[in-house]
N, C-alpha and C positions, 0 to 999 in steps of 0.2 A: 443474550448479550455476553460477549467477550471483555470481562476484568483483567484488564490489563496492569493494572497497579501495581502489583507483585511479584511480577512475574519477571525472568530474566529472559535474555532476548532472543537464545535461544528455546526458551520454552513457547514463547510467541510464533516464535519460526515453527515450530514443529506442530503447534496446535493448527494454525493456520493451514498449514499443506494437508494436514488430514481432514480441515474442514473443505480445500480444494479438492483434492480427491474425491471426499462424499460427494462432490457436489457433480463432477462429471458423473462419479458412479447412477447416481439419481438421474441425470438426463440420458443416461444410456449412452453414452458415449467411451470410446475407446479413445488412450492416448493419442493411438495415431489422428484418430478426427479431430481431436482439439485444435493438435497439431498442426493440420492442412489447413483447419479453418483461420488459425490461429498467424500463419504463414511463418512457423517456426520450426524446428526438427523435432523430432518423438522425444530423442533423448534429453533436450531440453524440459519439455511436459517432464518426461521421467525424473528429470532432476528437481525440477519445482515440486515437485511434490514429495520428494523424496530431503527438500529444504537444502539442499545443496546449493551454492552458491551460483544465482542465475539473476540476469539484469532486469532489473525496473519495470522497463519498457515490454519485457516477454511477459512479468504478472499482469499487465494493464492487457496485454495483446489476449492472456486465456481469461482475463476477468471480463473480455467483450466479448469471446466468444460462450462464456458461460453465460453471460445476463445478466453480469453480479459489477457492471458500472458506476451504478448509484452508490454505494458503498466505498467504493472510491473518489467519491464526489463529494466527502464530508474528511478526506482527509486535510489537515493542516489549516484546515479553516480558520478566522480568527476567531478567539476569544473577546467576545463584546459583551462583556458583561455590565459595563457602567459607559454615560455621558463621555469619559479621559479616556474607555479604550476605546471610544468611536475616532475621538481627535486624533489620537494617538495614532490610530492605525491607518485614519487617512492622511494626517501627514507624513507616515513613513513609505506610504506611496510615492512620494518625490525623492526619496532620497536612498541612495542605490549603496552605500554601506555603511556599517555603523563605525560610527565613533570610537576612535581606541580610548579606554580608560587611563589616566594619568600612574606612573609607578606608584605614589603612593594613594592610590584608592582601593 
């Protein structure tokens, strides 16, 4: 398991690409395969793993072609730990932005 508590964001960034990297390294794949499978450029792959600044959308595109989905599938989940964050969370379902706080609060 990855503790993420402490860590700053680029240390998260860097752990994570070398955990990416192992991960094609283990299925035997080459940048370039990812890549095609991936329907993105080499250089792309290279730069994600190298933590380089690369979009969203290209980590979810190598984490389908890796098998590492489900992982992705637990981000930003809610926190439902009590009865008020169940309400909570589904009446923020309706309502598409939050409230500005008054100056003095």
């Amino acid at each position: 398991m990855l503790d993420l508590s402490f860590k700053k964001p680029s240390e998260i960034v860097k752990q994570l690409c070398e955990r990416l990297r192992t991960e094609r390294l283990a299925q035997q794949m080459t940048q370039a395969d990812v890549a095609g499978r991936a329907g993105i450029g080499t250089n792309t792959v290279s730069n994600l793993e190298a933590g380089r600044n690369v979009g969203f959308e290209n980590v979810v595109r190598v984490a389908m072609v890796l098998g590492r989905t489900k992982e992705l599938e637990g981000l930003f989940l809610p926190k439902l730990e009590s009865l008020e964050d169940i309400r909570r969370y589904e009446n923020s379902a309706n309502r598409h932005r939050s409230k500005r706080k008054p100056n003095n609060a």
